[in-house]
BASE-513614 format. One record per atom (N, C-alpha, C, CB): atom name; x, y, z; residue in three letters. Coordinates in steps of 0.02 Angstrom, whole numbers. Glycine has a CB too. Layout:
REM residues N
<site atomo="CA" x="X" y="Y" z="Z" residuo="ala"/>
...
REM end
This chain:
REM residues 94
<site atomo="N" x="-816" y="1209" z="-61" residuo="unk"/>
<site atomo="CA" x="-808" y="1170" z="-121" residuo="unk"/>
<site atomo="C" x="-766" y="1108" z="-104" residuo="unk"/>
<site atomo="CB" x="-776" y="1211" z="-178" residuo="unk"/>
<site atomo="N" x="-793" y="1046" z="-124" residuo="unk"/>
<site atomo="CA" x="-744" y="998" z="-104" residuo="unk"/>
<site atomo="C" x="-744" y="939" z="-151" residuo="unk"/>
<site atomo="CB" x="-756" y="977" z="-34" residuo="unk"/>
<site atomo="N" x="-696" y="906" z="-185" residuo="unk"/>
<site atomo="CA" x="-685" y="871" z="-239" residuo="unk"/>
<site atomo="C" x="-749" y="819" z="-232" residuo="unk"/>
<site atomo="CB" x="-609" y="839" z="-241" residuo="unk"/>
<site atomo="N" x="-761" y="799" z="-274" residuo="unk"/>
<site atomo="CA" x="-817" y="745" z="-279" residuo="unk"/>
<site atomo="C" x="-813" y="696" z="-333" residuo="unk"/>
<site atomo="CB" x="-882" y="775" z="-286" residuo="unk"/>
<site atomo="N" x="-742" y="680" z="-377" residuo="unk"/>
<site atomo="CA" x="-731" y="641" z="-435" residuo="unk"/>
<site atomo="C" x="-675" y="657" z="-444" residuo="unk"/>
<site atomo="CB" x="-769" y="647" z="-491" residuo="unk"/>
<site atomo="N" x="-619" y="613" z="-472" residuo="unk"/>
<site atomo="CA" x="-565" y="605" z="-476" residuo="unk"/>
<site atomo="C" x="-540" y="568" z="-558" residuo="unk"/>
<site atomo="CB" x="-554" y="570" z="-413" residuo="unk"/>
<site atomo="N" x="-531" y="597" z="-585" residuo="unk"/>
<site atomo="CA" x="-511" y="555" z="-663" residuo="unk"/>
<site atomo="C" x="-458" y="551" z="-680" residuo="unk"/>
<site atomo="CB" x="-532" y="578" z="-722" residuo="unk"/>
<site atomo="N" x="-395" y="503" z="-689" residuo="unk"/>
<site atomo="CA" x="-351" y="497" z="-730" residuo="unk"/>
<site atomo="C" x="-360" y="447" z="-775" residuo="unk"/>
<site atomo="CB" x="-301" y="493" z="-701" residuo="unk"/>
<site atomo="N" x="-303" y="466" z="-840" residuo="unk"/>
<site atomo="CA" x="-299" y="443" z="-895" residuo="unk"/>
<site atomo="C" x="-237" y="420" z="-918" residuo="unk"/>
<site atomo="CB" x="-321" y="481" z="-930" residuo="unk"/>
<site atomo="N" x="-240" y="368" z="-921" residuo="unk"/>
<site atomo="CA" x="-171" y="319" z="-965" residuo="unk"/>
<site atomo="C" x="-85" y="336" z="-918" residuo="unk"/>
<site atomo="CB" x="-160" y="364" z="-1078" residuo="unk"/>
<site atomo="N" x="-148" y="311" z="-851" residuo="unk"/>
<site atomo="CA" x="-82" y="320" z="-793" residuo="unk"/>
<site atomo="C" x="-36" y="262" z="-804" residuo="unk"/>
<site atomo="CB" x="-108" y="316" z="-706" residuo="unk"/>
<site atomo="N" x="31" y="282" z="-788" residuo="unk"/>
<site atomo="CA" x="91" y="234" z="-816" residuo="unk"/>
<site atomo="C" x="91" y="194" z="-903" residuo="unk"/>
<site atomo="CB" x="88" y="167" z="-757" residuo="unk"/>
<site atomo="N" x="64" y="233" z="-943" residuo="unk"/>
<site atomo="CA" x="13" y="210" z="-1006" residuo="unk"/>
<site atomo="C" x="-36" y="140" z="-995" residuo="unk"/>
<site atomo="CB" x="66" y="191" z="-1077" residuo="unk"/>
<site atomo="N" x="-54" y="124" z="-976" residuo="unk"/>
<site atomo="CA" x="-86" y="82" z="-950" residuo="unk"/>
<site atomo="C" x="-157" y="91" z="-913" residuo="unk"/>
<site atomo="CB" x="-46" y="61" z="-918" residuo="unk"/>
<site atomo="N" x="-170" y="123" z="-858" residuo="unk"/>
<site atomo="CA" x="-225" y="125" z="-825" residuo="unk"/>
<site atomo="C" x="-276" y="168" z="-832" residuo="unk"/>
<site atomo="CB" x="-211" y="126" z="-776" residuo="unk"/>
<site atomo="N" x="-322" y="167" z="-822" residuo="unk"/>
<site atomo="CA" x="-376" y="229" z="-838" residuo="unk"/>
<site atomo="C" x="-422" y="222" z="-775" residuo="unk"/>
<site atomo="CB" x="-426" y="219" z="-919" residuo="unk"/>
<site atomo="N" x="-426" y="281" z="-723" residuo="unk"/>
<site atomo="CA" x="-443" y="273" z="-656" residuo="unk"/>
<site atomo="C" x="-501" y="345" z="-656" residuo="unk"/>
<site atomo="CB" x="-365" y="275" z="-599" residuo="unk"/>
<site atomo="N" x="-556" y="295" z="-640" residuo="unk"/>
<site atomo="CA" x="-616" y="368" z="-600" residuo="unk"/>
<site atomo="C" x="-634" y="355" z="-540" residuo="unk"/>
<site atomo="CB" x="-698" y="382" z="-633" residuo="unk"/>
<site atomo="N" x="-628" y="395" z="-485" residuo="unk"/>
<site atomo="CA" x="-632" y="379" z="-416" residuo="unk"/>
<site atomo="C" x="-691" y="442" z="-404" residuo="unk"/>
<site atomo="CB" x="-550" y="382" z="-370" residuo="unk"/>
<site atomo="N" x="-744" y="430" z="-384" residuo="unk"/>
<site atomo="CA" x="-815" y="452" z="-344" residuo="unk"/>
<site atomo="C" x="-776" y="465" z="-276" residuo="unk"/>
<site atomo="CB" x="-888" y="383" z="-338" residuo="unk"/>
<site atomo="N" x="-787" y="506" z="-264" residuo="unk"/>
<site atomo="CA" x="-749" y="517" z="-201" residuo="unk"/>
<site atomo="C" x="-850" y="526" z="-136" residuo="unk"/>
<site atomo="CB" x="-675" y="622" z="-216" residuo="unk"/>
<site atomo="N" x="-840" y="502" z="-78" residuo="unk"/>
<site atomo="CA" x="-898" y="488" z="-47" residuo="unk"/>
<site atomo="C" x="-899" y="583" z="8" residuo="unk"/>
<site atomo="CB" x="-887" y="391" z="4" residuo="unk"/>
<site atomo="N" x="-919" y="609" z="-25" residuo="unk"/>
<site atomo="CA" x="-938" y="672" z="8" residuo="unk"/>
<site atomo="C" x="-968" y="677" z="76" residuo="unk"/>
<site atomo="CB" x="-981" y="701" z="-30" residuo="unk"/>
<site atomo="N" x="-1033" y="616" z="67" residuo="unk"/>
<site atomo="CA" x="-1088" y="637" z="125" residuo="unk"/>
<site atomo="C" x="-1055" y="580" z="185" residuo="unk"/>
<site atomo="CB" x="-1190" y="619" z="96" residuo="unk"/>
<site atomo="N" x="-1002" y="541" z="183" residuo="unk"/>
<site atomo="CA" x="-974" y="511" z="243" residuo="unk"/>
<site atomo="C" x="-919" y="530" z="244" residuo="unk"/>
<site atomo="CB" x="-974" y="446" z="251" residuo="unk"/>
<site atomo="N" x="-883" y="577" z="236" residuo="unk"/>
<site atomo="CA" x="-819" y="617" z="233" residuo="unk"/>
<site atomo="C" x="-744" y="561" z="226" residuo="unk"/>
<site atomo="CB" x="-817" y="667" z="311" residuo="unk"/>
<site atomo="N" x="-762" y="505" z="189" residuo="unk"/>
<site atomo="CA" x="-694" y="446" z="188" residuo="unk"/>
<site atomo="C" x="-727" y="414" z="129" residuo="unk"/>
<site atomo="CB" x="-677" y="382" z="268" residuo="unk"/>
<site atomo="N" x="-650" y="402" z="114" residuo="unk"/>
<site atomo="CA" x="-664" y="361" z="21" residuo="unk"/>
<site atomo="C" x="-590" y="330" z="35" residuo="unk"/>
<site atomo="CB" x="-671" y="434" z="-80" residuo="unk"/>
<site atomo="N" x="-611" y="251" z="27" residuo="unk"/>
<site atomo="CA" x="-557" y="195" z="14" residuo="unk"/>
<site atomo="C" x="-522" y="199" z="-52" residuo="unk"/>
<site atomo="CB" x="-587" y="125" z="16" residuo="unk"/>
<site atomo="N" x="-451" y="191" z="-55" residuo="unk"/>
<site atomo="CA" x="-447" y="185" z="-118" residuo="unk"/>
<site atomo="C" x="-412" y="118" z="-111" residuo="unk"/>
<site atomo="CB" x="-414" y="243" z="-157" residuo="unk"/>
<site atomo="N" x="-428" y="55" z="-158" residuo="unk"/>
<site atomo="CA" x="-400" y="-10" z="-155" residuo="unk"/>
<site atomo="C" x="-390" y="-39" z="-215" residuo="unk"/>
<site atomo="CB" x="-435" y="-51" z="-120" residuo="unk"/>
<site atomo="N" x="-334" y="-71" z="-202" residuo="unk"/>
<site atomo="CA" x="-312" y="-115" z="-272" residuo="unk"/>
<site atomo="C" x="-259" y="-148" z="-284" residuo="unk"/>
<site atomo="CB" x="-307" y="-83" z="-325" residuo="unk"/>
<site atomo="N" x="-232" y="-196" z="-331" residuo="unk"/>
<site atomo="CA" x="-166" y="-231" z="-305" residuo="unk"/>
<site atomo="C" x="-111" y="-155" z="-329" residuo="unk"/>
<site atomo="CB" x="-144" y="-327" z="-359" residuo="unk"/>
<site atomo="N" x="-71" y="-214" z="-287" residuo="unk"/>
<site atomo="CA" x="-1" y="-180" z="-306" residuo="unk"/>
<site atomo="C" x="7" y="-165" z="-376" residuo="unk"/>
<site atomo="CB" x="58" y="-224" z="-289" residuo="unk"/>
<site atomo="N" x="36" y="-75" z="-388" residuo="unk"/>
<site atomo="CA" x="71" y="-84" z="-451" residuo="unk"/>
<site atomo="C" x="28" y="-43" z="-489" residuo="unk"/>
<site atomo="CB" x="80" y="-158" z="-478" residuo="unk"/>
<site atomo="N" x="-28" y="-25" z="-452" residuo="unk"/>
<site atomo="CA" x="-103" y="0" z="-495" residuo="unk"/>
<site atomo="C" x="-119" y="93" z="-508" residuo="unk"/>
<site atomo="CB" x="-180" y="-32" z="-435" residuo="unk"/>
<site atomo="N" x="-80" y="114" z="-457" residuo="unk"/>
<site atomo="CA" x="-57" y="175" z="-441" residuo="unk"/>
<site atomo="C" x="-100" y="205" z="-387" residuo="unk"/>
<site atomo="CB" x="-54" y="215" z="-500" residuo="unk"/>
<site atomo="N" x="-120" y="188" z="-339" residuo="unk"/>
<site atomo="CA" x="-163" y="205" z="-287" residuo="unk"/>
<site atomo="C" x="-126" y="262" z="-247" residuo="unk"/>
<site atomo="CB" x="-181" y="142" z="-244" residuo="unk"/>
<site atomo="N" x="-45" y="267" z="-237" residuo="unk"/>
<site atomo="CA" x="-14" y="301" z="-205" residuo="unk"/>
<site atomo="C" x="3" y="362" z="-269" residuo="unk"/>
<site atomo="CB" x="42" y="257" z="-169" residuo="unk"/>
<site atomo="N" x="17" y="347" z="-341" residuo="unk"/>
<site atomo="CA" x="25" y="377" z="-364" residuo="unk"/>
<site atomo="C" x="-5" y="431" z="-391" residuo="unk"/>
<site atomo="CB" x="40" y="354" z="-377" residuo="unk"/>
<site atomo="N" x="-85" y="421" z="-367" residuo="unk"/>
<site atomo="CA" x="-149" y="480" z="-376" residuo="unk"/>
<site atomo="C" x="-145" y="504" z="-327" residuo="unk"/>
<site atomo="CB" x="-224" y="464" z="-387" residuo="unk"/>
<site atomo="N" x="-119" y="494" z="-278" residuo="unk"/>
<site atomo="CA" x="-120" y="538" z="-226" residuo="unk"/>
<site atomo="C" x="-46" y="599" z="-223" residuo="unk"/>
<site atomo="CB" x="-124" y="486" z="-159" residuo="unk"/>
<site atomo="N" x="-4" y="562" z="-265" residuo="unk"/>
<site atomo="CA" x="37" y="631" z="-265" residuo="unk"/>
<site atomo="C" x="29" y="672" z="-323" residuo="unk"/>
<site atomo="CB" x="111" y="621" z="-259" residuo="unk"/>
<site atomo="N" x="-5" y="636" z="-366" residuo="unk"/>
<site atomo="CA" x="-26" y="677" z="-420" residuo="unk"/>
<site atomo="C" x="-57" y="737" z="-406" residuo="unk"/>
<site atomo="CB" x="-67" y="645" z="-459" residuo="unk"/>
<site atomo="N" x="-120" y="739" z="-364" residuo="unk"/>
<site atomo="CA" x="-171" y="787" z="-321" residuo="unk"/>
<site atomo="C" x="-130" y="814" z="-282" residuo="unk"/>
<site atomo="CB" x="-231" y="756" z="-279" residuo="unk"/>
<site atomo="N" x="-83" y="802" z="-252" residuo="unk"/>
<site atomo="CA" x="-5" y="828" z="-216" residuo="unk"/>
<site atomo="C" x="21" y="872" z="-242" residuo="unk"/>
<site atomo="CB" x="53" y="784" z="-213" residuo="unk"/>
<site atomo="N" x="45" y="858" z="-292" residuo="unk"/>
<site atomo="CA" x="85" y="902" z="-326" residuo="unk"/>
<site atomo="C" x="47" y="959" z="-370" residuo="unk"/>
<site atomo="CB" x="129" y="861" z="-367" residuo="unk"/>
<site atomo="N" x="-25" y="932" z="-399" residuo="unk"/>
<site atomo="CA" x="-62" y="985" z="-443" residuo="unk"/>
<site atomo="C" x="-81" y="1032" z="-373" residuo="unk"/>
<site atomo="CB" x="-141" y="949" z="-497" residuo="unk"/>
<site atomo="N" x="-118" y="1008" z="-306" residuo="unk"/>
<site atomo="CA" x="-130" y="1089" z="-280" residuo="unk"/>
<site atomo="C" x="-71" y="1109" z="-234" residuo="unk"/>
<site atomo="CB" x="-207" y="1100" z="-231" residuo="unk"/>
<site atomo="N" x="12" y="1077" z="-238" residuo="unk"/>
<site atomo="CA" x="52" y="1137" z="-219" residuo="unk"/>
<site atomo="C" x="87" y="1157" z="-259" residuo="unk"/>
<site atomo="CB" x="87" y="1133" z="-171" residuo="unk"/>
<site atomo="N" x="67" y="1170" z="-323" residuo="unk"/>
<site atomo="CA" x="93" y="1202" z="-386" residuo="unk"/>
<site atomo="C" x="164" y="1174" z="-397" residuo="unk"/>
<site atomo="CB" x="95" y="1284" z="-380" residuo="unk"/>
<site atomo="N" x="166" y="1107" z="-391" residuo="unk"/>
<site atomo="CA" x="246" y="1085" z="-398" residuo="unk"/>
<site atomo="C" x="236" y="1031" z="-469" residuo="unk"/>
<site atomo="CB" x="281" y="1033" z="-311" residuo="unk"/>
<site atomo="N" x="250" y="1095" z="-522" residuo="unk"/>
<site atomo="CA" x="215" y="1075" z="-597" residuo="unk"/>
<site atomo="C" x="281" y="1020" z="-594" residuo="unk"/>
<site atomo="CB" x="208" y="1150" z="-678" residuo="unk"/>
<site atomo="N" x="342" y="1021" z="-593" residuo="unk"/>
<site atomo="CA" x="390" y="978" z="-611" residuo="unk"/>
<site atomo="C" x="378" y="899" z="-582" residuo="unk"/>
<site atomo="CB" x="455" y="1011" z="-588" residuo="unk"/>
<site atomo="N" x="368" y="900" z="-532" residuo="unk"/>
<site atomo="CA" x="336" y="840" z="-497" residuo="unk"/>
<site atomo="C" x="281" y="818" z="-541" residuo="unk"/>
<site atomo="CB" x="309" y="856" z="-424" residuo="unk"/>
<site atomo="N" x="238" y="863" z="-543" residuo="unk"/>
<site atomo="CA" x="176" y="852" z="-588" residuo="unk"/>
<site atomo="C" x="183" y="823" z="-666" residuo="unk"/>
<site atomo="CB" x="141" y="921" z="-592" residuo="unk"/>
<site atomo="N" x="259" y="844" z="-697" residuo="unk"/>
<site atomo="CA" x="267" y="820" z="-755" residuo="unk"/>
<site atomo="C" x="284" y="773" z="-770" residuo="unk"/>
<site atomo="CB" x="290" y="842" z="-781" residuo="unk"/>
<site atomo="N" x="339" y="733" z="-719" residuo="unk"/>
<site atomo="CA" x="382" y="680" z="-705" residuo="unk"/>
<site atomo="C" x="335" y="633" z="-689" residuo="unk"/>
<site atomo="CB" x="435" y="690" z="-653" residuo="unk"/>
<site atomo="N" x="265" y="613" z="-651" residuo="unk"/>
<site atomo="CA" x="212" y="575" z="-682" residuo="unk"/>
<site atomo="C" x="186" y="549" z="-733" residuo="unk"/>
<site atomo="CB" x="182" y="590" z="-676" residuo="unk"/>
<site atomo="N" x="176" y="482" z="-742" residuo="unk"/>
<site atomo="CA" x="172" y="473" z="-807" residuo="unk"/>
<site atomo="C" x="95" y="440" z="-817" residuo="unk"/>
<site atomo="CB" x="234" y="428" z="-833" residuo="unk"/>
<site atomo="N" x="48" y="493" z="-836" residuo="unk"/>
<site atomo="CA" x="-6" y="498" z="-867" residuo="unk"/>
<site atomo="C" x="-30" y="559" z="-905" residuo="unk"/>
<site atomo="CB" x="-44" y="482" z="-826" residuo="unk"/>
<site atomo="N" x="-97" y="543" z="-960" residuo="unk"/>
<site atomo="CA" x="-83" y="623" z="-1003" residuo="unk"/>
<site atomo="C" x="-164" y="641" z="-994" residuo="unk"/>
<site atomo="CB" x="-48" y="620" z="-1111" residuo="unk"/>
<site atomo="N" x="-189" y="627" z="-930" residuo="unk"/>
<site atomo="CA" x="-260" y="653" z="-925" residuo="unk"/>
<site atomo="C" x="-271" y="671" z="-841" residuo="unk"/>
<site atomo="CB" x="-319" y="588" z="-955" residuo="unk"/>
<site atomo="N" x="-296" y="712" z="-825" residuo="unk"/>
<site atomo="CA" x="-330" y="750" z="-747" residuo="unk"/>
<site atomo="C" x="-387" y="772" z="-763" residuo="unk"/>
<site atomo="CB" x="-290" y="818" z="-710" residuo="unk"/>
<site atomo="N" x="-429" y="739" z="-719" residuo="unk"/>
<site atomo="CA" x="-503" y="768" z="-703" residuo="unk"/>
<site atomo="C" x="-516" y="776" z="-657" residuo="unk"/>
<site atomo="CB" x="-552" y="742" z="-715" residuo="unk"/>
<site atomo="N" x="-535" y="835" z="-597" residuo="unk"/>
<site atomo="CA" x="-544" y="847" z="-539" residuo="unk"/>
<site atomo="C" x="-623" y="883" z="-554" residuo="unk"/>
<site atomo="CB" x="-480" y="890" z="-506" residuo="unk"/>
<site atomo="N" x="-670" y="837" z="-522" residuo="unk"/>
<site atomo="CA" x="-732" y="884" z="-508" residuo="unk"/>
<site atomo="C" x="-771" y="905" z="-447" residuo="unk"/>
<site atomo="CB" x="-776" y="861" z="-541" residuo="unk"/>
<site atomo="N" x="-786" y="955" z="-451" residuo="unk"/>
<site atomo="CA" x="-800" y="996" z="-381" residuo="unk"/>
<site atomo="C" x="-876" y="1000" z="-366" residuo="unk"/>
<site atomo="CB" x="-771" y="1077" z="-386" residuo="unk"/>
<site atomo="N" x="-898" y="980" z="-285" residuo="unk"/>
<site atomo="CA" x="-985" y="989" z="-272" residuo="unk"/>
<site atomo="C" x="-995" y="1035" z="-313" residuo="unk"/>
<site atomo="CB" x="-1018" y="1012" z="-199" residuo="unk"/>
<site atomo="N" x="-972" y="1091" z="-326" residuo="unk"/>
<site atomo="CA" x="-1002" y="1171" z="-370" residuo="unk"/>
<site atomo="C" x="-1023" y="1159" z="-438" residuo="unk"/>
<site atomo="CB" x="-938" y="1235" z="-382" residuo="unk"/>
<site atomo="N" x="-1001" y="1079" z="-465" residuo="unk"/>
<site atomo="CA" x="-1024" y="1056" z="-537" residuo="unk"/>
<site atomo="C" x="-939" y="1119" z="-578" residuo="unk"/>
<site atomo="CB" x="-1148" y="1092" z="-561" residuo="unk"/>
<site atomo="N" x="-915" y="1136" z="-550" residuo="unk"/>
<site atomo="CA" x="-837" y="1143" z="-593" residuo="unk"/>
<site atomo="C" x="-782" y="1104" z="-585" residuo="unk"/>
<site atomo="CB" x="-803" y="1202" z="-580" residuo="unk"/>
<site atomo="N" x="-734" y="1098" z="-650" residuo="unk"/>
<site atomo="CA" x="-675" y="1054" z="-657" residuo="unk"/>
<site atomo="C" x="-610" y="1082" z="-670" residuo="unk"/>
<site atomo="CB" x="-686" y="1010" z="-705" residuo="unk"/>
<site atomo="N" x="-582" y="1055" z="-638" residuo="unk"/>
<site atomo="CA" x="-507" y="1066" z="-655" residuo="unk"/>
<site atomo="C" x="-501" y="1029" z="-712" residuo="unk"/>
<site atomo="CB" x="-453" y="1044" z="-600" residuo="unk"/>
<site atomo="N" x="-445" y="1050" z="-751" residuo="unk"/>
<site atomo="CA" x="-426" y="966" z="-817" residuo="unk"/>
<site atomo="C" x="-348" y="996" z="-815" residuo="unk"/>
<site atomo="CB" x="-479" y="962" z="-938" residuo="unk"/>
<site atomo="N" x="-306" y="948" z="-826" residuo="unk"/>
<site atomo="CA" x="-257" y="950" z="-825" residuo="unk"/>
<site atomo="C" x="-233" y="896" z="-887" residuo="unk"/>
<site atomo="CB" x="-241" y="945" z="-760" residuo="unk"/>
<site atomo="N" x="-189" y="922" z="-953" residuo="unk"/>
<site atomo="CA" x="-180" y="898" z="-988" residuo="unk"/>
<site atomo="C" x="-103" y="880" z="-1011" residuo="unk"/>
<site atomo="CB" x="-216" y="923" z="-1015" residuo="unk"/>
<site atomo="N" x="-72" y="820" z="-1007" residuo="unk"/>
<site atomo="CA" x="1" y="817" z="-1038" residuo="unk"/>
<site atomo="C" x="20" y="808" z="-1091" residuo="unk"/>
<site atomo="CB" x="33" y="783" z="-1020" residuo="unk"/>
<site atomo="N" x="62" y="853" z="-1114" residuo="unk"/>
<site atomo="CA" x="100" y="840" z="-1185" residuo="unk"/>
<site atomo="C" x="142" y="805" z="-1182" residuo="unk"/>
<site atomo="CB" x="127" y="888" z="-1218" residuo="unk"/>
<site atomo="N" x="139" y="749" z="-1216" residuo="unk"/>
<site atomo="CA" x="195" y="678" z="-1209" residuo="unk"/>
<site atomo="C" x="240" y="696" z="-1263" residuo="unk"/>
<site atomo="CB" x="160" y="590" z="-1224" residuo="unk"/>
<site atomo="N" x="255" y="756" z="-1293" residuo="unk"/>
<site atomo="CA" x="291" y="761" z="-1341" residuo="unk"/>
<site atomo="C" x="374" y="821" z="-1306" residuo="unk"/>
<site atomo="CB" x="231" y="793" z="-1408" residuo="unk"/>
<site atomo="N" x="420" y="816" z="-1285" residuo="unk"/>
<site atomo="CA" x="474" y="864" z="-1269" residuo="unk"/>
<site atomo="C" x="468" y="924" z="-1324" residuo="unk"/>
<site atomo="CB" x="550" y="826" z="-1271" residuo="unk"/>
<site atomo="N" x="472" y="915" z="-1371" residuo="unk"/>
<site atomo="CA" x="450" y="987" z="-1439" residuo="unk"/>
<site atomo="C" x="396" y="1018" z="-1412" residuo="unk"/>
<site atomo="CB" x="421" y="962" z="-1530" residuo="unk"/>
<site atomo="N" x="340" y="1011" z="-1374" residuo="unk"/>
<site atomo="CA" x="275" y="1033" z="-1382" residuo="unk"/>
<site atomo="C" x="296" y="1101" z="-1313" residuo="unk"/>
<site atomo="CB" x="203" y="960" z="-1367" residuo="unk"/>
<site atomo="N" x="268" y="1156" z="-1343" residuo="unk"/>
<site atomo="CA" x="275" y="1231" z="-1302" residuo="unk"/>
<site atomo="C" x="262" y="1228" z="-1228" residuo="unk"/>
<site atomo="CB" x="221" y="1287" z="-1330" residuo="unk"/>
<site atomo="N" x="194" y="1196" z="-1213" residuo="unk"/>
<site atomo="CA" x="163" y="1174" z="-1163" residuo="unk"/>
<site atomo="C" x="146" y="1126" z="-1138" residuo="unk"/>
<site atomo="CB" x="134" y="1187" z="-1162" residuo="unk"/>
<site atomo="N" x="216" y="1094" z="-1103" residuo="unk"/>
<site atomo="CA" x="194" y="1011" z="-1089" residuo="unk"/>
<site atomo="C" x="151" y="986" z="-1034" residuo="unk"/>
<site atomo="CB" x="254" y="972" z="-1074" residuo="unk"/>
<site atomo="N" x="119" y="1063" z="-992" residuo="unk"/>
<site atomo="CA" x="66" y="1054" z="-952" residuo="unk"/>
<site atomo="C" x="-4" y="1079" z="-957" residuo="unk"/>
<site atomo="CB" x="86" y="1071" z="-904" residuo="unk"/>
<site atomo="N" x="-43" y="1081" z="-964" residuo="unk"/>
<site atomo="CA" x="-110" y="1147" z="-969" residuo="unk"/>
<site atomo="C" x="-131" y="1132" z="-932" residuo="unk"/>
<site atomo="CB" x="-165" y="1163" z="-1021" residuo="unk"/>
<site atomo="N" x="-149" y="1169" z="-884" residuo="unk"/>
<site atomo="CA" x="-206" y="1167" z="-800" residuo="unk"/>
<site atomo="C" x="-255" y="1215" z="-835" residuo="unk"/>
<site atomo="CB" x="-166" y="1211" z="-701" residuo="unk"/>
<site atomo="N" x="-329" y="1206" z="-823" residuo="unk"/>
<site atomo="CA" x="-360" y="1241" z="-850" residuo="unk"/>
<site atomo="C" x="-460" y="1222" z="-785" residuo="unk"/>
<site atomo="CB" x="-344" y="1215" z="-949" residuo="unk"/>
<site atomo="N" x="-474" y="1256" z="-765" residuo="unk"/>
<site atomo="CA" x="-537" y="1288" z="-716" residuo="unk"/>
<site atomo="C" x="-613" y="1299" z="-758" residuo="unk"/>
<site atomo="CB" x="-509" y="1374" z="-685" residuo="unk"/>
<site atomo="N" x="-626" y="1230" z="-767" residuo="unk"/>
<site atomo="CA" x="-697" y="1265" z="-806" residuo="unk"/>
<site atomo="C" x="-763" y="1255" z="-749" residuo="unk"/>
<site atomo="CB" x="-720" y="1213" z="-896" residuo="unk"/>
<site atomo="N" x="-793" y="1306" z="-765" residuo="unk"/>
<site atomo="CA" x="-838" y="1332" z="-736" residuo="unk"/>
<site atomo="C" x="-931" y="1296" z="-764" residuo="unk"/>
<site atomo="CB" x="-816" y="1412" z="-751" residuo="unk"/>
REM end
């Protein structure tokens, strides 16, 4: 199984990023000016698969879309609210 789409949402409130990731040549550029978060999707995906939710929270966007050759997704959702029970949901749909 190996990622094949990449979605964030209202990274730094501001950006909204979908990255196609290139499967069948095993390399995918990611480019853009400064400031855009190119480094910052990468620790995002960092921190979501080494379960380092706190890292993961201290990011500031409130949308994750990870989709897999198998046609399944990860989604990862933030609660921008400190009151709210669950300020993370990781969730595996099939």
């Amino acid at each position: 199984m190996k990622i094949k789409r990449i979605v964030v949402k209202n990274l730094f409130g501001t950006f909204d990023h979908d990255v196609s990731l290139n499967i069948e040549e095993h390399i995918t550029i990611l480019h853009g000016p400064n400031g855009i978060g190119k480094t910052v999707l990468l620790k995002i995906l960092n921190s979501l698969f080494r379960s380092n939710y706190y890292e993961l929270y201290r990011i500031p966007f409130s949308r994750l879309e990870i989709e897999f050759s198998d046609r399944s997704r990860l989604l990862v959702r933030k609660k921008l609210h400190l009151d709210e029970t669950e300020p993370i949901n990781v969730r595996l749909q099939k």
